[in-house]
C-alpha positions, 0 to 999 in steps of 0.5 A: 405660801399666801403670805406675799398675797395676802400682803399686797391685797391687804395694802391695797384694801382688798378682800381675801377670797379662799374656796371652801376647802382652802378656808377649812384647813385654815380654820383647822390649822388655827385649832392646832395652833391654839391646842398646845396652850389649850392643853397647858391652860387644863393642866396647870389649872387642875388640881392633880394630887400624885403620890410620893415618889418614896 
């Protein structure tokens, strides 16, 4: 949606400015963005032990 925005204004050496409520979800989507590996990362690093299936 900002990204045509956001391109222009970085070529041109422009600061971005979002209001406080457009900056909140943008930090929460990067959460949710990150929460998948986030989520792999503890399982394949912890020691689960299961049972046989037989």
């Amino acid at each position: 949606m900002y990204r045509r925005q956001l391109e222009r204004n970085t070529a041109a050496g422009k600061t971005m400015y979002f209001p406080k409520r457009r900056k909140g979800i943008i930090a929460l989507a990067g959460e949710m963005g990150n929460s998948a590996d986030k989520i792999y990362s503890m399982f394949s690093d912890a020691d689960l032990k299961f049972e046989d299936a037989c």
